[in-house]
C-alpha positions in Angstrom: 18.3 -4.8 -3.3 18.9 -3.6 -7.0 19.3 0.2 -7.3 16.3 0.4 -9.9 13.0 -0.3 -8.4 11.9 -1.7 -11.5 14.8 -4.2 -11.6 13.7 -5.3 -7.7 12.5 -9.7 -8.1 9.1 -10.2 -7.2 6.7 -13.6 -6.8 4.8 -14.2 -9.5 1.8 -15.4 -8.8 -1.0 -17.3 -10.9 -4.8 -16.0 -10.9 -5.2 -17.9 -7.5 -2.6 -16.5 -5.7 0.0 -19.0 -5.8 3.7 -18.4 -6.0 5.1 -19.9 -9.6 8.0 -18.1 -10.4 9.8 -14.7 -9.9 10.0 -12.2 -12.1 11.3 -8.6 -11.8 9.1 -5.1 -11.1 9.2 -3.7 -14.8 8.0 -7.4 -16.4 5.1 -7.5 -13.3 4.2 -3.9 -14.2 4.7 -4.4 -18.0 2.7 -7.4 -18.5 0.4 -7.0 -15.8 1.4 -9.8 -14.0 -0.6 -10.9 -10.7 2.0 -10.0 -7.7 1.8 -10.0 -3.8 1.5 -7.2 -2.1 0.6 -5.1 1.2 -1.5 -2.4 2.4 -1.4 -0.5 5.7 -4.4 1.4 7.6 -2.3 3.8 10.3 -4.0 5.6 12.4 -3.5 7.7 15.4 -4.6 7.5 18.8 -7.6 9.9 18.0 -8.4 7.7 15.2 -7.7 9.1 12.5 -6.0 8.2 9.4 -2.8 9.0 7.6 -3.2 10.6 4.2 -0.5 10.7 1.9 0.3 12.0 -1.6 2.4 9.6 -3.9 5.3 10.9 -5.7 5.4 12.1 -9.2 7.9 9.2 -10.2 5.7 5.8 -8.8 5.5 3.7 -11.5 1.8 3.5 -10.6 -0.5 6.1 -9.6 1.4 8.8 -9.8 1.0 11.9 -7.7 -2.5 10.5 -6.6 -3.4 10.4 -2.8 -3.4 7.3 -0.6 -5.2 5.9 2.3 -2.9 3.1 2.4 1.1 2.7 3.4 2.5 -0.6 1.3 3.9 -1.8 -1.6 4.9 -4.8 -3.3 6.5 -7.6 -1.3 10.2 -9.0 -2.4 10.4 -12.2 -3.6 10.2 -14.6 -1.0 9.1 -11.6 1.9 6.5 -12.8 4.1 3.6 -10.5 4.0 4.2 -9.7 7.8 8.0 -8.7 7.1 6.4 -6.7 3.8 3.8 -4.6 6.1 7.3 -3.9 8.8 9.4 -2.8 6.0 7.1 -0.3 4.2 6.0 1.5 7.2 10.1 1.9 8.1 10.5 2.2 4.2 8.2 5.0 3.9 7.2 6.6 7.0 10.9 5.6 8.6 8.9 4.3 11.5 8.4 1.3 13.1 4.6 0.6 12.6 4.3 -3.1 14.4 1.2 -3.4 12.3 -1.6 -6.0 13.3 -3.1 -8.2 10.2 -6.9 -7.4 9.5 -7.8 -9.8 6.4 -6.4 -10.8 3.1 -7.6 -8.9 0.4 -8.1 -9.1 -3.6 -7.2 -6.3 -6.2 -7.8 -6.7 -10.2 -7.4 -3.2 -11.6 -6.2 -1.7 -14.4 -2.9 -1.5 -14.1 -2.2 -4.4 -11.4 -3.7 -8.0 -10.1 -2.6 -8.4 -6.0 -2.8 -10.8 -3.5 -2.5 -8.3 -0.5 -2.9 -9.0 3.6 -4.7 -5.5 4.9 -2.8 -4.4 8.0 -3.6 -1.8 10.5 -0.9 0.2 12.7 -1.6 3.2 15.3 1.2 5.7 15.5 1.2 9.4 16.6 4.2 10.1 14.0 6.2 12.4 13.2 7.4 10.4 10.2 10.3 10.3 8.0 8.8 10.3 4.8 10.7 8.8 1.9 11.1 11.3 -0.8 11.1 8.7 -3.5 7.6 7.6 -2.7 5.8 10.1 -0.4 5.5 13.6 -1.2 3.4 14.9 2.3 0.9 13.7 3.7 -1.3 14.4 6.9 -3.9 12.8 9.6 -7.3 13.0 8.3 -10.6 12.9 10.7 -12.5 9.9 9.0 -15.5 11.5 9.5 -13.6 14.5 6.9 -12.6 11.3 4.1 -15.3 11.1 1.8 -14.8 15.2 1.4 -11.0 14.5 0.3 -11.9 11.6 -1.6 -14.5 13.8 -3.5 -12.1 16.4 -4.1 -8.5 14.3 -4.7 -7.4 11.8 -7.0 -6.9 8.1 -5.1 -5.8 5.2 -5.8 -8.1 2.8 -6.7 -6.9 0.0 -4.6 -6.2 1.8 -1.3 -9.9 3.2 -2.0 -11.3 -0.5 -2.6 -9.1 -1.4 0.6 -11.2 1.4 2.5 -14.5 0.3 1.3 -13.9 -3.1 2.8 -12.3 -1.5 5.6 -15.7 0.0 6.4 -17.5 -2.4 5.6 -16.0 -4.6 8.3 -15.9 -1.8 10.7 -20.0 -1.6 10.3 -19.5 2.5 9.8 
């Protein structure tokens, strides 16, 4: 693994999600380039869901909240392996996520081809200081009022929605 993030290889991907070459992070970011990716739902046993806030230093989104654990997959990383390694990654856990549905993102800043993952821990979690600054279970019944009041991603909010929408809430 390079030492810079933005120096990591990634898949890159053309607008229907198929692998057709490898570029790194800062070109994906730079350019815009559609990449793959993962997202992560955990929740505890009470059903609730971790909230976390982003560092000041992601090259995305920075210092917004998240509903989602994830990130970008190597190149070559199965989406499975992806969703394993970013909850040890970030939450220095070992999440043993279960795949809910594959999932679409064109936004500003980034095109994804993601798989949507969902993982029930209790915690407590290591949280990687280069990505996660705290973060905290949330009641979802209490999630639109921190929505309302923080800033979110975009894509872990349009993850949510279709979340939801599956769940029939």
């Amino acid at each position: 693994m390079a030492s810079d993030p933005a120096d990591e290889l990634v898949d890159l991907l053309d607008h229907a999600g198929r692998v057709i070459g490898i570029v790194t992070r800062r070109r994906m970011r730079g350019e815009r380039l559609p990449h793959r990716c993962v997202y992560v739902l955990v929740f505890n046993t009470r059903g609730e869901l971790f909230v976390h806030q982003r560092t000041a230093k992601k090259d995305v989104f920075p210092s917004y909240w998240d509903l989602t654990v994830g990130g970008v997959l190597a190149a070559g990383e199965t989406f499975d392996d992806g969703a394993v390694r970013e909850g040890c990654e970030e939450l220095g856990v070992d999440l043993r996520p279960t795949f809910l549905f594959p999932f679409h993102y064109d936004g500003e800043h980034s095109i994804a081809f993601a798989n949507v993952y969902q993982a029930v821990h209790e915690g407590p979690f290591q949280l990687q200081p280069e990505e996660i600054v705290g973060g905290e279970f949330v009641p979802v019944s209490n999630l639109a009022g921190w929505i309302q009041r923080k800033r979110f991603c975009p894509d872990g909010l349009e993850v949510w929605s279709e979340f939801s929408r599956r769940q029939k809430w």
